[in-house]
MARTOR-856041 format. One line per 2 residues: number of its first residue (from 1); their letters; for each residue x, y, z of C-alpha. Coordinates in steps of 0.5 Angstrom, whole numbers, plus 500, padded with zeros to 3 digits. Layout:
NUM = a = X/Y/Z ~ ...;
***
This chain:
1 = xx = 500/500/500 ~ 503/506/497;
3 = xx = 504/513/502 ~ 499/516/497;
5 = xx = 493/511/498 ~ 494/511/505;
7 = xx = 494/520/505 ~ 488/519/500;
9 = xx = 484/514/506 ~ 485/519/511;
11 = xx = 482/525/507 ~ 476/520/505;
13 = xx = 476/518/512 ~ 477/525/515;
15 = xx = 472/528/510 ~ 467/523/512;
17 = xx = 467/525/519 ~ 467/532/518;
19 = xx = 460/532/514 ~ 457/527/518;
21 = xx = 457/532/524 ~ 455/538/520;
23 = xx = 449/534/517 ~ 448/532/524;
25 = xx = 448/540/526 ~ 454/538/531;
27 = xx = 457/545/529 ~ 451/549/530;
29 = xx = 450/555/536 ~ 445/553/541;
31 = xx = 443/560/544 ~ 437/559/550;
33 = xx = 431/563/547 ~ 423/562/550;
35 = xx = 418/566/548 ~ 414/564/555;
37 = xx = 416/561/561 ~ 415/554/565;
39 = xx = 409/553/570 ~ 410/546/571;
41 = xx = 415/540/569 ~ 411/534/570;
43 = xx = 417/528/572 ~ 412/522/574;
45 = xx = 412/518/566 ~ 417/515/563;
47 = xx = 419/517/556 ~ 413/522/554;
49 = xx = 414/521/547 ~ 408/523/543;
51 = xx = 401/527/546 ~ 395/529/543;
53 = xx = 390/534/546 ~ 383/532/545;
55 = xx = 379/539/544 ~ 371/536/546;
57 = xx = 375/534/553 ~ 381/538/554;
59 = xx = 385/532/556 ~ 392/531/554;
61 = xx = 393/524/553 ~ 401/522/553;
63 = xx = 405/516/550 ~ 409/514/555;
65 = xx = 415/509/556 ~ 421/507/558;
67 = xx = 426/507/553 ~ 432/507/555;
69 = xx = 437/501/553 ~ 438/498/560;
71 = xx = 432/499/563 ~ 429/492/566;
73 = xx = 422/494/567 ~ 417/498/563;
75 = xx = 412/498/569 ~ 410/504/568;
77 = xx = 410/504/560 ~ 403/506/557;
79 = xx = 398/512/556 ~ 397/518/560;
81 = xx = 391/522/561 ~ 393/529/563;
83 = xx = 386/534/565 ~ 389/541/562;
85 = xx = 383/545/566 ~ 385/542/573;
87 = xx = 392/542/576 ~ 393/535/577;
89 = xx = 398/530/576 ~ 397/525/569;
91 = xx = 395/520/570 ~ 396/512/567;
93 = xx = 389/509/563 ~ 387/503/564;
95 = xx = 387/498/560 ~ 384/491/557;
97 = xx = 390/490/552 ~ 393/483/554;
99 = xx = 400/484/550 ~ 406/487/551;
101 = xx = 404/495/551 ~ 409/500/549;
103 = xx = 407/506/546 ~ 412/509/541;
105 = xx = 406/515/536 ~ 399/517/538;
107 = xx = 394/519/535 ~ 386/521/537;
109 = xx = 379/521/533 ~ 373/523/534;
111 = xx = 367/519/530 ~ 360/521/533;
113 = xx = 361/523/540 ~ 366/517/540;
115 = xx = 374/518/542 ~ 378/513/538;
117 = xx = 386/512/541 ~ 391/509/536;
119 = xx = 398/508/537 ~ 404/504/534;
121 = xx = 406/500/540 ~ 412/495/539;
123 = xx = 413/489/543 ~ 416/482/543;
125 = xx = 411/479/538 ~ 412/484/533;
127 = xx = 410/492/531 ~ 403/494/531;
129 = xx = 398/499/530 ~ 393/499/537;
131 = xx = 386/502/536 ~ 383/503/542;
133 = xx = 376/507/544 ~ 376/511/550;
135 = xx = 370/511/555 ~ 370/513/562;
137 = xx = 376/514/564 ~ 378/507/560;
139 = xx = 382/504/554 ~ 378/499/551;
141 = xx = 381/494/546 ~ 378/494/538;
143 = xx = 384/491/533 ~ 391/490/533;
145 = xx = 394/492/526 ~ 401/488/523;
147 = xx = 404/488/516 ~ 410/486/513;
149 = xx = 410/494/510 ~ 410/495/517;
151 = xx = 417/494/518 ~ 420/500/524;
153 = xx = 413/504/525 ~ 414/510/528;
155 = xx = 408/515/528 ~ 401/514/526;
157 = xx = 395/519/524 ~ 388/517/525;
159 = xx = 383/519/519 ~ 377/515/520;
161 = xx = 375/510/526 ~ 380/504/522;
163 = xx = 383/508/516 ~ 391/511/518;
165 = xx = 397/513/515 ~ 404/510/520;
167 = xx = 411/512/517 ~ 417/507/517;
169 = xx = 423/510/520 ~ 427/505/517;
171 = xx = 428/500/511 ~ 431/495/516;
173 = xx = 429/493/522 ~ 435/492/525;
175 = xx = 442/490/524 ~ 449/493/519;
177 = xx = 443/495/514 ~ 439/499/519;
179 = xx = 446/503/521 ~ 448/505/514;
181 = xx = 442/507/514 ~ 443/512/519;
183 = xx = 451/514/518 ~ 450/514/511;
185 = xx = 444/518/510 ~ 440/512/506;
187 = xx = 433/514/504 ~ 429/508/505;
189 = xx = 424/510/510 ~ 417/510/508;
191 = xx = 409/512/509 ~ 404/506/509;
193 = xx = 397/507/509 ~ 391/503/512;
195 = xx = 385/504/509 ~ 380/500/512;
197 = xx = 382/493/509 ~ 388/494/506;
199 = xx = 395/496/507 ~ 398/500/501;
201 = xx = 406/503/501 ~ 405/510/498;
203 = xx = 411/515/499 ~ 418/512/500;
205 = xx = 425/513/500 ~ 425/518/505;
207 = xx = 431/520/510 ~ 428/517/517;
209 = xx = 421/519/516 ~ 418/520/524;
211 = xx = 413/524/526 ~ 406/525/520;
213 = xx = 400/529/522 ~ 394/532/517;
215 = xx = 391/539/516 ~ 385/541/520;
217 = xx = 381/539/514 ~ 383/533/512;
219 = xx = 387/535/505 ~ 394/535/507;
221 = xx = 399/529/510 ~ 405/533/514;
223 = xx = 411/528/515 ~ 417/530/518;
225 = xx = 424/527/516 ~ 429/526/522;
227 = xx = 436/526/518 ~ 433/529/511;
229 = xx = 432/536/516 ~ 425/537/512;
231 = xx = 418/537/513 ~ 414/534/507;
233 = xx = 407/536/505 ~ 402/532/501;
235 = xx = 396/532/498 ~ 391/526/500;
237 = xx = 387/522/494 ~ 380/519/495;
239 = xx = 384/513/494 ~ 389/515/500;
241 = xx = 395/516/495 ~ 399/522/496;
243 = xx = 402/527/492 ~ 408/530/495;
245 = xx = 407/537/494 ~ 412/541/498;
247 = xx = 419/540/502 ~ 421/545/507;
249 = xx = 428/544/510 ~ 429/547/517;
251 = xx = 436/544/518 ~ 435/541/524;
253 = xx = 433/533/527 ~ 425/534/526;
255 = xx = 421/530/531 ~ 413/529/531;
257 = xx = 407/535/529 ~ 401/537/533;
259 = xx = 397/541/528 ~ 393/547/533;
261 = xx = 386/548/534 ~ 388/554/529;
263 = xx = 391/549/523 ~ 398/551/526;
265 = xx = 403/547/526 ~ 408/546/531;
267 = xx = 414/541/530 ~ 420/539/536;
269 = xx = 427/538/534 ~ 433/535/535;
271 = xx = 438/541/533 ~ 444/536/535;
273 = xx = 443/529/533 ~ 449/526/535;
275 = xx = 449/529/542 ~ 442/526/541;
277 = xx = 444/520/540 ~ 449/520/547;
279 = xx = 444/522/551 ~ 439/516/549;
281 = xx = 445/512/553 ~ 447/518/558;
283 = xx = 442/521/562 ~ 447/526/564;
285 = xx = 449/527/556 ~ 444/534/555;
287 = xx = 441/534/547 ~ 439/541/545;
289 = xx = 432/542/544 ~ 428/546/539;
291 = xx = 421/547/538 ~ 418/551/530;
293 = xx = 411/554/530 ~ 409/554/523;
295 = xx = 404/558/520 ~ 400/555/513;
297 = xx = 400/560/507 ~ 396/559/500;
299 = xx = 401/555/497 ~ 403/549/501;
301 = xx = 409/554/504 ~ 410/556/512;
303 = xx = 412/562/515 ~ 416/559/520;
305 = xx = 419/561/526 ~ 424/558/533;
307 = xx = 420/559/539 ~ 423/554/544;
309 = xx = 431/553/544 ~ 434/550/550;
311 = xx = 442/547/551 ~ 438/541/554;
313 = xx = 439/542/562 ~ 432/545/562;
315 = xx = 430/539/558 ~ 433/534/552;
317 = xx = 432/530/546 ~ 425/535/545;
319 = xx = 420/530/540 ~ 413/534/541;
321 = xx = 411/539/543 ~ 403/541/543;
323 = xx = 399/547/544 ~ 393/548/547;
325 = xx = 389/556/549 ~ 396/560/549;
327 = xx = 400/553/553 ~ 405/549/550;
329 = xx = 408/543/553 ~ 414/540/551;
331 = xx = 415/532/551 ~ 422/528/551;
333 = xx = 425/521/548 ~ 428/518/555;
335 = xx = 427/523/561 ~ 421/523/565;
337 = xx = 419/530/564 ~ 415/534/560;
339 = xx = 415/542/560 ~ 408/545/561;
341 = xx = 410/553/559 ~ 405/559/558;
343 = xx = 407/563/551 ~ 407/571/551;
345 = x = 402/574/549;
***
C-alpha cells in the first residue's frame, strides 16, 4: 500500500467525518431562546414521546415508555391522561389489552361523539398499530393491525375510525443495513396507508421519516423526515395516494407534529443529532431541544419561525410539542419529563 492511498483514505476518512457532524448539525450554536415561561414540568411518566389534545374533552393523552437501553421494567409504560383544565398529575389509563404494551406514535379521532385512540406499539411479538375506543376513564381494546409493510413504525395518524397513515422510519428493522442507513444517509423510510381492509405503501424513499399528521381539513398529510431536515407535504387521494407537494427543510432533526386548533403546525426537533444519540444511552448527556411554529400559506408553504431552543438542561431529545389555549407543552424521548409552558401573548 502506497503513501499516496493511505493519504487518500485518511482524507476519504477525514471527509466522511466532518459531514457526518455537519449533516448532523453538531456545529450549530445553541443560544437558549422562549417566548414564554415553564408553569409546571411533570416527572411521573417514562419517555413522554407522543401527545395529542383532545378538544371536546380537554385532555391531553400521553404516549409513554421507558426506552432506555438498560431498562428491566416498563411497568410503567402506557397511555396517559392529563386534565388540562384542572392541576392535577397525568394519570396512567387503564386498559384491557392483554400483549405487551408499549407506545411509541399517537393519534385520536372522534366519530359521533366517540373517542378513538390509536398507537404504534412495539412488542415481543412484532410491530402493531392498536386501536383503541376510550370511554369513562377506560381503553378498550378494538383491533391489532400488522403487516409486513410495517417493518420500523414509528408514528401514526387517524383519518377514519379503521383508516390511517403510519411512517416506516427504516427500510430495515434491525442490523448493519439499518446502520447504514443511518450513518450514510439512506433514503428507505417509507408512509404506509390502511384503508379499512388493505395496507398499501404509497410514499418512500425518505431519510428516516418519523412524525405524520393531517390539516384540519383533512386534505393534506405533513411527515417529517428526521435525518433529511424537511417537512414534507402532500395531497390525500380519494384513494389515500399522495402527491407529494411540497418540501421544506429546516436544517434541524425533526421529530412529530401537533396541528392546532387554528391549522398551525408545531414541530419538535433534535438540532444536535448525534449528542441525541449520546444522550439516548446517558441520561446525564444533554441533546438540545427546539420547537418550530409553522403557519399554513395558500401554496402549500409555511411561514415558520423557532419558538423554544434550550441546550438540554432544561429538557433533552424534544419530540413533540402540542399547543392548546396559549400553552404549549414539550415531550422528550427518554426522561421523565414534560414541560408544560405558557407562551407570551
Amino acid at each position: 500500500m502506497t503513501k499516496r492511498f493511505l493519504i487518500i483514505i485518511v482524507l476519504a476518512t477525514l471527509f466522511f467525518i466532518v459531514k457526518l457532524f455537519y449533516q448532523a448539525g453538531q456545529f450549530k450554536t445553541i443560544t437558549n431562546h422562549f417566548e414564554g415561561k415553564v408553569i409546571n414540568t411533570y416527572t411521573s411518566m417514562p419517555g413522554p414521546e407522543d401527545m395529542q389534545v383532545d378538544y371536546e374533552s380537554g385532555n391531553l393523552f400521553i404516549s409513554a415508555t421507558n426506552r432506555r437501553p438498560n431498562v428491566k421494567t416498563n411497568s410503567q409504560d402506557g397511555i396517559y391522561r392529563l386534565k388540562l383544565s384542572e392541576n392535577t398529575q397525568p394519570e396512567l389509563i387503564a386498559n384491557d389489552y392483554t400483549g405487551g404494551f408499549h407506545p411509541h406514535g399517537i393519534s385520536l379521532k372522534r366519530v359521533d361523539s366517540t373517542l378513538y385512540v390509536l398507537v404504534v406499539n412495539h412488542n415481543k411479538q412484532g410491530e402493531f398499530i392498536e386501536s383503541f375506543k376510550y370511554e369513562r376513564g377506560f381503553l378498550y381494546h378494538l383491533a391489532s393491525y400488522s403487516s409486513a409493510l410495517i417493518c420500523c413504525p414509528n408514528d401514526v395518524v387517524a383519518i377514519a375510525k379503521n383508516k390511517f397513515y403510519t411512517t416506516n422510519d427504516h427500510g430495515t428493522k434491525k442490523g448493519f443495513m439499518r446502520k447504514l442507513e443511518d450513518y450514510l444517509n439512506i433514503p428507505r423510510a417509507s408512509i404506509v396507508y390502511y384503508n379499512g381492509t388493505d395496507f398499501k405503501k404509497v410514499a418512500d424513499h425518505f431519510n428516516y421519516a418519523n412524525g405524520i399528521n393531517i390539516s384540519k381539513d383533512g386534505s393534506r398529510l405533513y411527515m417529517t423526515a428526521t435525518t433529511g431536515h424537511s417537512l414534507h407535504t402532500f395531497t390525500i387521494s380519494d384513494d389515500g395516494s399522495l402527491n407529494n407537494d411540497h418540501i421544506l427543510d429546516l436544517n434541524s432533526g425533526l421529530d412529530n407534529i401537533d396541528v392546532d386548533a387554528a391549522g398551525n403546525l408545531w414541530i419538535a426537533s433534535h438540532p444536535k443529532l448525534l449528542s441525541f444519540i449520546k444522550h439516548a444511552k446517558d441520561s446525564t448527556s444533554y441533546s438540545p431541544s427546539e420547537v418550530f411554529k409553522l403557519i399554513p400559506k395558500n401554496d402549500d408553504t409555511f411561514k415558520s419561525k423557532v419558538v423554544y431552543m434550550n441546550d438540554g438542561q432544561q429538557i433533552s431529545g424534544s419530540s413533540i410539542a402540542v399547543h392548546y389555549n396559549n400553552e404549549l407543552l414539550i415531550g422528550d424521548v427518554f426522561d421523565h419529563k414534560l414541560l408544560r409552558t405558557k407562551l407570551e401573548k
